[in-house]
Chimera marker file (.cmm) of the C-alpha trace (Angstrom):
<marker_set name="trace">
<marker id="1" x="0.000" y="0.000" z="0.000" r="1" g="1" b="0" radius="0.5"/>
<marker id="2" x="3.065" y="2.176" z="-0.500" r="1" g="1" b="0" radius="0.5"/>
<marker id="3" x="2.187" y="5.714" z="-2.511" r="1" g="1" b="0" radius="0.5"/>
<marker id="4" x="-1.961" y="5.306" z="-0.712" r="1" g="1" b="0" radius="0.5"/>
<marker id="5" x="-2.947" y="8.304" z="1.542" r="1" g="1" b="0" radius="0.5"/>
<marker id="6" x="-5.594" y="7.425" z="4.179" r="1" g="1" b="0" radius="0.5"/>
<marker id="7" x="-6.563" y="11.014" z="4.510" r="1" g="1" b="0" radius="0.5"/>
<marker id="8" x="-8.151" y="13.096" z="1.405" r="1" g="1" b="0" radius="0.5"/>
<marker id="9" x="-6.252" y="15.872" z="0.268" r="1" g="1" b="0" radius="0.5"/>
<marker id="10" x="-7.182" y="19.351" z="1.289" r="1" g="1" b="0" radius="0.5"/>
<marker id="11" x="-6.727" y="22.780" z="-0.392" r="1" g="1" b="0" radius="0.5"/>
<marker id="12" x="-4.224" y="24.902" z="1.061" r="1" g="1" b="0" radius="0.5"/>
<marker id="13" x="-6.310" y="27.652" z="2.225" r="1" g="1" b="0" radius="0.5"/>
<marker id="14" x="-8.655" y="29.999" z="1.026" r="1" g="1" b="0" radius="0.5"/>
<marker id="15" x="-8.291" y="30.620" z="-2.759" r="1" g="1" b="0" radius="0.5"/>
<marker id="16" x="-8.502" y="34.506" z="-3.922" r="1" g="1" b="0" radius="0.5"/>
<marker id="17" x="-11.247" y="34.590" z="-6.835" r="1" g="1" b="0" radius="0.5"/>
<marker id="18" x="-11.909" y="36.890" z="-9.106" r="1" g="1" b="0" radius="0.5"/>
<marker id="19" x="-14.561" y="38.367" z="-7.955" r="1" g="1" b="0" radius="0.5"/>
<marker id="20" x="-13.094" y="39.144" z="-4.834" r="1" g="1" b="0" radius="0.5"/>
<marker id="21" x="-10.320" y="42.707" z="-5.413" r="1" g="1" b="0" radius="0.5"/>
<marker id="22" x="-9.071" y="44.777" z="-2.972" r="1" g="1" b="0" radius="0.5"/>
<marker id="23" x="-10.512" y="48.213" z="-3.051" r="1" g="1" b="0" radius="0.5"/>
<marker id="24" x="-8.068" y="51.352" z="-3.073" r="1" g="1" b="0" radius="0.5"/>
<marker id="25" x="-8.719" y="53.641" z="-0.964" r="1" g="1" b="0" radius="0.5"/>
<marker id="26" x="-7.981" y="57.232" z="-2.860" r="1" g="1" b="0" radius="0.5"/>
<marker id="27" x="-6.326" y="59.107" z="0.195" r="1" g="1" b="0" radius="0.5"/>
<marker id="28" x="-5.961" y="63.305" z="0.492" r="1" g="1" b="0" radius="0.5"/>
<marker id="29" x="-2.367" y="63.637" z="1.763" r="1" g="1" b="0" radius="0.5"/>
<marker id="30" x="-3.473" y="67.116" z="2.444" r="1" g="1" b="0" radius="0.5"/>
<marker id="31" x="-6.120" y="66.181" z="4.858" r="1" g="1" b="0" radius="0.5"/>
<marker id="32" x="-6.129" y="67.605" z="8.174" r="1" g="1" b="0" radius="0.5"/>
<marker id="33" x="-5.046" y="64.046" z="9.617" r="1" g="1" b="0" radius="0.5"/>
<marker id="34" x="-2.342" y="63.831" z="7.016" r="1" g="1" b="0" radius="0.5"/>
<marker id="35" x="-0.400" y="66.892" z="8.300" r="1" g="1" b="0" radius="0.5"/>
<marker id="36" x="-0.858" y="66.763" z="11.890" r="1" g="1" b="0" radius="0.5"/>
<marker id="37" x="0.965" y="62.656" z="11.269" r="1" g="1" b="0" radius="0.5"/>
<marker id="38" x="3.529" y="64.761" z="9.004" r="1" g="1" b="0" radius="0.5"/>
<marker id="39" x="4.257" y="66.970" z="11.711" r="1" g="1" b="0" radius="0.5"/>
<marker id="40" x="4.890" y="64.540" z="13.959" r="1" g="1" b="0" radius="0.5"/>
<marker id="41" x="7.213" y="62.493" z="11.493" r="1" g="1" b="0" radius="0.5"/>
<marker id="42" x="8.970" y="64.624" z="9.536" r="1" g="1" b="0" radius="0.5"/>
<marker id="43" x="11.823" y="67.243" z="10.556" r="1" g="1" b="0" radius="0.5"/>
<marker id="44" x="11.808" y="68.888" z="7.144" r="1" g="1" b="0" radius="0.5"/>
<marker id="45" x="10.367" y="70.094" z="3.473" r="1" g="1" b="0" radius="0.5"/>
<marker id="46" x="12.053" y="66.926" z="1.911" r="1" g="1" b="0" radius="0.5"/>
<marker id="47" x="11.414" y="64.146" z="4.485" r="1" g="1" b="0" radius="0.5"/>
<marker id="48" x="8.127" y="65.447" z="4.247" r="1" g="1" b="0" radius="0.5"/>
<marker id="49" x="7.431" y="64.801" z="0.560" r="1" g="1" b="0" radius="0.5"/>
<marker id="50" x="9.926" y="61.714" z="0.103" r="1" g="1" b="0" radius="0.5"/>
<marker id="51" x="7.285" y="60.169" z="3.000" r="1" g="1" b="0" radius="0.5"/>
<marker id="52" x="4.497" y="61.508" z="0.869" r="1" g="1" b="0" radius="0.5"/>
<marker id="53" x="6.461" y="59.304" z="-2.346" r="1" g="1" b="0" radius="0.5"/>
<marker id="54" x="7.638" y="62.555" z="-3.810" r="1" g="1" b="0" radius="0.5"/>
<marker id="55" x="11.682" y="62.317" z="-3.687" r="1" g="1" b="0" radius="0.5"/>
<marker id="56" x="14.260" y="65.298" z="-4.926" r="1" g="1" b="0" radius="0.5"/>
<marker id="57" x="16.117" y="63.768" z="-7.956" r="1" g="1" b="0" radius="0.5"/>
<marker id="58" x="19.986" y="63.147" z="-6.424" r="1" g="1" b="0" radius="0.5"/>
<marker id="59" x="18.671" y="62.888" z="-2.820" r="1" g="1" b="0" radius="0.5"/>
<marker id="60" x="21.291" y="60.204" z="-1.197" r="1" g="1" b="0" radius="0.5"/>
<marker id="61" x="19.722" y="57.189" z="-0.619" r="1" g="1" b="0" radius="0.5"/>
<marker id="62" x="18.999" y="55.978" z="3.246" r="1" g="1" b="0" radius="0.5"/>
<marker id="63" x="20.872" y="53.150" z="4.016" r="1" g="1" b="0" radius="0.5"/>
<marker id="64" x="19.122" y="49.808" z="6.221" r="1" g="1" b="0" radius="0.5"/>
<marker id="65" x="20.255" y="49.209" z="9.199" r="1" g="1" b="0" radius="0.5"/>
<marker id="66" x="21.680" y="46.343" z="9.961" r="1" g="1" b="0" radius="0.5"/>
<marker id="67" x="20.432" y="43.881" z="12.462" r="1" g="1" b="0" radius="0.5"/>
<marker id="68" x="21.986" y="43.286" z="15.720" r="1" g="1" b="0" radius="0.5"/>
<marker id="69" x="22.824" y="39.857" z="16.687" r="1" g="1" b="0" radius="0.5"/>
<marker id="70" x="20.910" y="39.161" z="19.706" r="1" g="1" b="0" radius="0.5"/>
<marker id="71" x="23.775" y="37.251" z="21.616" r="1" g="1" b="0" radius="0.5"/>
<marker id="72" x="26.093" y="40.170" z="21.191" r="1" g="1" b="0" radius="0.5"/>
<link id1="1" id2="2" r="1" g="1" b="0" radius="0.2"/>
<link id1="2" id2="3" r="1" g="1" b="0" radius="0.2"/>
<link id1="3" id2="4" r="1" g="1" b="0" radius="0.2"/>
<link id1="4" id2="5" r="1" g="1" b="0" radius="0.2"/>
<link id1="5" id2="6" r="1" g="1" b="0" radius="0.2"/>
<link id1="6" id2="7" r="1" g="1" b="0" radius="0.2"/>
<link id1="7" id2="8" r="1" g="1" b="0" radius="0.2"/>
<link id1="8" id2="9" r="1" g="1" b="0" radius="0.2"/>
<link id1="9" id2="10" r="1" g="1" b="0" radius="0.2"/>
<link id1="10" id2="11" r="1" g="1" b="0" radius="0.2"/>
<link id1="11" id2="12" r="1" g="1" b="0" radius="0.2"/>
<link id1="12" id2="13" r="1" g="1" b="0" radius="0.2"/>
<link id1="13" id2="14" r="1" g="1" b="0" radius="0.2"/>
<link id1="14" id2="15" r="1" g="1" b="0" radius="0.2"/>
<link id1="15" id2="16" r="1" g="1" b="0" radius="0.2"/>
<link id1="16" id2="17" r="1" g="1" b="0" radius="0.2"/>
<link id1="17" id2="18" r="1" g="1" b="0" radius="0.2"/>
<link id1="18" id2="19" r="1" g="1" b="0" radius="0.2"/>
<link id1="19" id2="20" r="1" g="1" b="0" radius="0.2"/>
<link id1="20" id2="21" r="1" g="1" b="0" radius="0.2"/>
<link id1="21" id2="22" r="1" g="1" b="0" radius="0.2"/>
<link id1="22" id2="23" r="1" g="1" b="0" radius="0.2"/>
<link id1="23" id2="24" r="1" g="1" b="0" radius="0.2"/>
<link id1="24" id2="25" r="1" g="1" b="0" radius="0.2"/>
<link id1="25" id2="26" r="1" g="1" b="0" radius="0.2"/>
<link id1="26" id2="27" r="1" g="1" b="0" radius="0.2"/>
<link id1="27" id2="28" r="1" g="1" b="0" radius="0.2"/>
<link id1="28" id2="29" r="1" g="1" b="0" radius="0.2"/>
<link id1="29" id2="30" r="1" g="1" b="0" radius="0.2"/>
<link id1="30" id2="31" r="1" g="1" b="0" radius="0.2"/>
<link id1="31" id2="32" r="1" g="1" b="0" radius="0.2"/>
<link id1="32" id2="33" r="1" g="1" b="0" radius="0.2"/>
<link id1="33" id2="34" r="1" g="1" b="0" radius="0.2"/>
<link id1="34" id2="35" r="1" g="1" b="0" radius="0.2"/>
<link id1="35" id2="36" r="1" g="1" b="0" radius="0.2"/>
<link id1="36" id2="37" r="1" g="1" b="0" radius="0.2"/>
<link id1="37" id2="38" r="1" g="1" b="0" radius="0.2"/>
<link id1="38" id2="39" r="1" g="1" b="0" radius="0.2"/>
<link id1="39" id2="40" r="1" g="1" b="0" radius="0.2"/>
<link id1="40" id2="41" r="1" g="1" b="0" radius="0.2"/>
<link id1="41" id2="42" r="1" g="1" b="0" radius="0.2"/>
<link id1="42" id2="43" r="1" g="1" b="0" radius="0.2"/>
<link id1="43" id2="44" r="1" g="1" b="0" radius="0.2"/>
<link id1="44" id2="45" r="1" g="1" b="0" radius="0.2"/>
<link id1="45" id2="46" r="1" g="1" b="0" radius="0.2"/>
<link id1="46" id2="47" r="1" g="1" b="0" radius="0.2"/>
<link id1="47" id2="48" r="1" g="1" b="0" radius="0.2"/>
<link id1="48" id2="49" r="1" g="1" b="0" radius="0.2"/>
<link id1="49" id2="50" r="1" g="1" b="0" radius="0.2"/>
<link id1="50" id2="51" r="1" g="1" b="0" radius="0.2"/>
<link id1="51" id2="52" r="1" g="1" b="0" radius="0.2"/>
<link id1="52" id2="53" r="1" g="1" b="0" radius="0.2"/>
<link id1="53" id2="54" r="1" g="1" b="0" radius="0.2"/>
<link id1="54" id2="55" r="1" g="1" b="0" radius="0.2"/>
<link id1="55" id2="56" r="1" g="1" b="0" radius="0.2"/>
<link id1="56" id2="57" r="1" g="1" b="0" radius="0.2"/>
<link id1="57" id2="58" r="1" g="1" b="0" radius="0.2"/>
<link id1="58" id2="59" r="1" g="1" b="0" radius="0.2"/>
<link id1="59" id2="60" r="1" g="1" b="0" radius="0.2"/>
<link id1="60" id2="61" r="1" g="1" b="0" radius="0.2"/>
<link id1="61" id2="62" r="1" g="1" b="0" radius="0.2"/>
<link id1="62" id2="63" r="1" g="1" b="0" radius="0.2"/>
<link id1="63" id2="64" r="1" g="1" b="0" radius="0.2"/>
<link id1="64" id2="65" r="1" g="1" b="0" radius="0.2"/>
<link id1="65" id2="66" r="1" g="1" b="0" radius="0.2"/>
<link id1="66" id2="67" r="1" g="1" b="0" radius="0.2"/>
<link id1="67" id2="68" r="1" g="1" b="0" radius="0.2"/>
<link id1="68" id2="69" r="1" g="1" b="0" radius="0.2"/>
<link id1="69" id2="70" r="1" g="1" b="0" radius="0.2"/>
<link id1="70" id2="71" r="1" g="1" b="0" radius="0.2"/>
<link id1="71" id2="72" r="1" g="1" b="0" radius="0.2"/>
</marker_set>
């Protein structure tokens, strides 16, 4: 009986359909809500608008930080 499963096979989860899309939210990042966050997170003009997805051209990239090593 080698290659015989007892159990039936399942599906692996729920299966996205077609019918089923995520809806996009359009959001105002001028809303009143929107710049009281901004305030709070950015400390100038540019991080304000690279945030917002609006980079200068030839703005240095950030670097990632690496992670620490927890036994270290």
């Amino acid at each position: 009986m080698a290659g015989k499963r007892s159990k039936p096979k399942r599906g692996k989860g729920k299966g996205t359909s077609e019918k089923e899309q995520k809806v996009v939210k359009e959001v105002d990042i001028l809303s009143p809500d929107a710049m009281l966050n901004a305030y709070y997170v950015c400390h100038n003009a540019a991080a304000c608008l690279e945030l917002r997805g609006f980079p200068w051209p030839g703005s240095p990239k950030k670097k990632k930080k690496a992670k620490k090593l927890a036994g270290r």
